[in-house]
N, C-alpha and C positions, 0 to 999 in steps of 0.2 A: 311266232314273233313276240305273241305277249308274255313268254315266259324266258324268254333271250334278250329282252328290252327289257323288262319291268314294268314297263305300261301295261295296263289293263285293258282286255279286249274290249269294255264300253268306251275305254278313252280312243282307241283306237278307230271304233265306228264311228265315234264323234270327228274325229280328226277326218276321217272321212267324207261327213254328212257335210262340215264346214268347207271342205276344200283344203286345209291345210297340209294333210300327207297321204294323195291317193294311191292305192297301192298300182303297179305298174300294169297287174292283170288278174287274171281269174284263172283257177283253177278247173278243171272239167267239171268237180263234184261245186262250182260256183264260190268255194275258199278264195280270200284275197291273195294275192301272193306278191310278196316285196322284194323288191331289187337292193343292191349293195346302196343304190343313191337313196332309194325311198328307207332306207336304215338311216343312211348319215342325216337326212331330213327329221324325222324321227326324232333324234338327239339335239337336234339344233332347236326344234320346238321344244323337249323337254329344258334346256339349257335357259333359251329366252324366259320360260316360265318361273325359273328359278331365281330368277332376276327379278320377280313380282309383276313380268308384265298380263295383261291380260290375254286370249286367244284371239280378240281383234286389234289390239299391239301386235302381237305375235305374226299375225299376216302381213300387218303393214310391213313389217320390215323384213319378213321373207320375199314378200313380193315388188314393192316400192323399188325400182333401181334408184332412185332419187334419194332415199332416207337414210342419211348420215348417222353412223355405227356413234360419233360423236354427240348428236342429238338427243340417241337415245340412252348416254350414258348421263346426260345431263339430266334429263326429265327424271330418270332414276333416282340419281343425287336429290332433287327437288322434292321426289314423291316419298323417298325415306325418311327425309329430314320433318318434313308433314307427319306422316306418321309417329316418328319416335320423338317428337312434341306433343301428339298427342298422348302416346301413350305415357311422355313423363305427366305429363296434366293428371290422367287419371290416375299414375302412382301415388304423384302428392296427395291427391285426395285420397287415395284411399289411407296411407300413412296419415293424415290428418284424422281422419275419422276413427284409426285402429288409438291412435294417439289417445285423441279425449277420453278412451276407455265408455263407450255409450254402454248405458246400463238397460237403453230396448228403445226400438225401430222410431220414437219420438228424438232422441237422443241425436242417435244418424241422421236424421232430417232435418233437424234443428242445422250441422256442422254441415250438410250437404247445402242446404239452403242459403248459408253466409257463402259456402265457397262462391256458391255462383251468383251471389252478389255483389262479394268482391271482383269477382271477374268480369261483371259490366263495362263498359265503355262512358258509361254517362256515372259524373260523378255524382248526382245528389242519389242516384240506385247506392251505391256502393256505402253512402253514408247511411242510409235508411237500411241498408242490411244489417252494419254495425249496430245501430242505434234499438235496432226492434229485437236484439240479445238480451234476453232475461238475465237479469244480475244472480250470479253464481251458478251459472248455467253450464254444462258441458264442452265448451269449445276451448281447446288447447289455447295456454299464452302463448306454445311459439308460433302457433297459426296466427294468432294479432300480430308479433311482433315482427312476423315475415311480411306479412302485409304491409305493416305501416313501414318496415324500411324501402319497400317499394311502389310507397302512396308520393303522386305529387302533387294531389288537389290540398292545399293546408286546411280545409275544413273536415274531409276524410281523414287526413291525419288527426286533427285534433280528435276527433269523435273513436279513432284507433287507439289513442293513447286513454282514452276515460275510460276507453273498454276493457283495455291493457291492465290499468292499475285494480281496475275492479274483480279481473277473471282469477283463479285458481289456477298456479303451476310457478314456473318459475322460467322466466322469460329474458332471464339476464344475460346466460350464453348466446343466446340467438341475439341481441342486442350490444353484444361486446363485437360479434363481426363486426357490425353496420358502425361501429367507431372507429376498423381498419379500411374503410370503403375509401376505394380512388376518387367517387364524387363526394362534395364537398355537405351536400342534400343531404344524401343517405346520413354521414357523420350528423349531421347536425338532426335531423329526425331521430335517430340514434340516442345522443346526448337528452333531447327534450323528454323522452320517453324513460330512461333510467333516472331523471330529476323527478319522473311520476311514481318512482320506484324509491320511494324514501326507505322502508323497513326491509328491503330485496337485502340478501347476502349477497356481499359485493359490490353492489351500487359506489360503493362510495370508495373504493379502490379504483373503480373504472372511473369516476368523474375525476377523480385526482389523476387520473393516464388523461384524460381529454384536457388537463391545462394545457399540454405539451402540443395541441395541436397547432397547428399552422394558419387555421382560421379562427380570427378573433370570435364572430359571434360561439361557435363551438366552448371557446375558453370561458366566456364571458357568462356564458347560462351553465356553465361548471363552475365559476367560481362561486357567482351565487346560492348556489343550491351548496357546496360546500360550508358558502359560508355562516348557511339558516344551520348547518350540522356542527357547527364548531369546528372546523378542520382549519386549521390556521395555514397547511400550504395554499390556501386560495389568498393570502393575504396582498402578495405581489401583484396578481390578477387583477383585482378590487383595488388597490390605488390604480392603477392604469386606466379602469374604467374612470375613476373621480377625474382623473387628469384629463381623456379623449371624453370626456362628457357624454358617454353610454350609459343607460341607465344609472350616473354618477347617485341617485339619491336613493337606491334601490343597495349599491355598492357601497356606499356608507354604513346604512346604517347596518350592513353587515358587518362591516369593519368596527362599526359602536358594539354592536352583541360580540365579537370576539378578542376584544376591549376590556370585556369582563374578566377575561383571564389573567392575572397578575401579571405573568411571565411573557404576556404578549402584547401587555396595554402599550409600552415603553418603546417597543418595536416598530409599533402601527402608527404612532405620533410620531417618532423619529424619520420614519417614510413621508411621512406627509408635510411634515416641516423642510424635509430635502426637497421636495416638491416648487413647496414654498420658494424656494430660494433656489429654484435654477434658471438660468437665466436665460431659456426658451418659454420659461412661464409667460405667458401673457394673462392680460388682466381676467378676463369668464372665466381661465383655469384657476388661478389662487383662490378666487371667488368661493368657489366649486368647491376647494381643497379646505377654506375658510370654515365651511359649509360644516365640512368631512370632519372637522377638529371637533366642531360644538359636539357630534356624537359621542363623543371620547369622555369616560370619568376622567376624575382627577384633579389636584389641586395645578399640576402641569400644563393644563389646558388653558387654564385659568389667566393662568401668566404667559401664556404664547400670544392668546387673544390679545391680553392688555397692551404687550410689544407693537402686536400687529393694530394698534389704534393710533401707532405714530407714523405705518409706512407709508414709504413714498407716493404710494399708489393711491389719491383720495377715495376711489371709490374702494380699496380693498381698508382703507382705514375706516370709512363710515359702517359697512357691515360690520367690523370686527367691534367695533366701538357698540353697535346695536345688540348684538350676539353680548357683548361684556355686562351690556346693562339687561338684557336678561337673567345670564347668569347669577348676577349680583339679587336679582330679586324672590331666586328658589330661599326655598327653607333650606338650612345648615347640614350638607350630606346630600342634600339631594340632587346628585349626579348621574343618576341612573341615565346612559344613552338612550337617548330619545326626549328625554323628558323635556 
């Protein structure tokens, strides 16, 4: 039988011992001897075991007339899906760790010990995993930056992204996903983390893709961070914020630093003067936009304000008027935005 089956005769006395396939009788010399049913038996317990279940599954549902061929195809589904979770778990890590390239068994531990800090359930562990990383330490950036696009406590994120801009590698590609993500989170954790990426190749290709996004803050912490880079497409951006009063003074004086360029001072005043004069402007917005002008060099500026000291709006006249008489009191030339 065990050489016409393929079961092995230990498995066979086993199956035995348990009850599962008794053979039908004995031989005179005391050999088992199996029937054509105690064969098909046989195969149905090898069958079931093939299917992961255990030799006490395996009876239950030999013997249970109750236990639905349904149930146990479910528990199946449940018990593989567990498993091949775990084992992606332990592929990432192990990918994680072949990743850092460890140079010896302090190395490994170091990136074993974050995994499974990260992997806590309580965020100040997950923070404190991050934070107790030796700066220039062996742990992969795309290991941070897969983390932080799937961190939702913002203090683990923050303490992901200082770890992020600090680690060795290059964490862009992994970070350009989390800019196509369907949640709005991820993008924006995304975005924050490539703005920490000032000297990254590419950073500033992908913040110029995220104006186009759909969600203001997303746009908003692109345009700024374009516009500390000089990137004059964030210009459209940056008046929107001076107009909707978002970080309007943060937005400015990006707008003043990209001011400095000849060919785009002219632009940036021409925007903000259409501003000025449309006629959903309400008063905190001209205000705002008033504001936006004083950052701007220029003898242009000079003569917008003084305009604006006879408009309609007294209180947008009393600022422009206070603004003109600063102006008037710098040294000759000294238009530097901000000053």
């Amino acid at each position: 039988m065990a050489r016409r089956s393929g079961v092995s005769t230990r498995m066979l006395r086993h199956y035995d011992t348990l009850g599962l396939v008794r053979p039908t009788g004995r031989t005179v010399g005391g050999y088992r001897e199996y029937s054509t049913e105690d064969v098909r038996r046989i195969f149905h317990v090898e069958s079931l075991r093939s299917l992961g279940l255990s030799l006490k599954q395996v009876a239950r549902a030999l013997e249970d007339p109750a236990f639905a061929p349904s149930t146990l195809v479910s528990d199946l589904i449940r018990w593989t899906r567990d498993r091949l979770a775990r084992e992606q778990e332990l592929l990432e890590r192990l990918c994680a760790i072949d990743a850092a390239a460890p140079d010896g068994w302090p190395d490994v531990l170091r990136v074993v010990e974050l995994l499974q800090g990260l992997s806590s359930p309580d965020a100040a562990r997950r923070q404190q995993a991050v934070l107790a990383q030796p700066d220039g330490g062996s742990v992969p950036a795309e290991l941070l930056a897969e983390a932080l696009l799937a961190e939702s406590d913002p203090n683990v994120a923050g303490a992901l992204r200082w770890a992020l801009a600090r680690s060795a590698g290059d964490a862009v590609a992994t970070l350009a996903l989390g800019l196509h993500a369907p949640d709005v989170e991820v993008r924006r954790r995304a975005t924050l983390a490539i703005v920490g990426l000032a000297d990254a190749p590419g950073a500033t290709a992908l913040l110029a893709e995220a104006l186009e996004d759909v969600d203001a803050t997303v746009r908003r912490h692109a345009a700024l961070a374009l516009g500390r880079r000089a990137a004059t497409e964030a210009v459209p951006t940056l008046v929107a914020m001076v107009v909707e009063g978002a970080h309007d003074v943060d937005a400015a004086e990006a707008l003043g630093a990209l001011s400095e360029n000849p060919g785009r001072a002219q632009e940036i005043m021409t925007a903000l003067v259409d501003e000025l004069a449309a006629p959903t402007a309400d008063s905190p917005t001209r205000i705002r936009l008033v504001q936006a002008l004083v950052e701007l060099p220029g003898a242009q500026v000079r003569e917008v304000l003084r305009q604006l000291t006879h408009d309609d709006d007294p209180v947008v006249a009393l600022v422009a008027s206070a603004f003109v008489a600063a102006l008037d009191e710098r040294p000759a030339g000294d238009d530097a935005p901000g000053a």
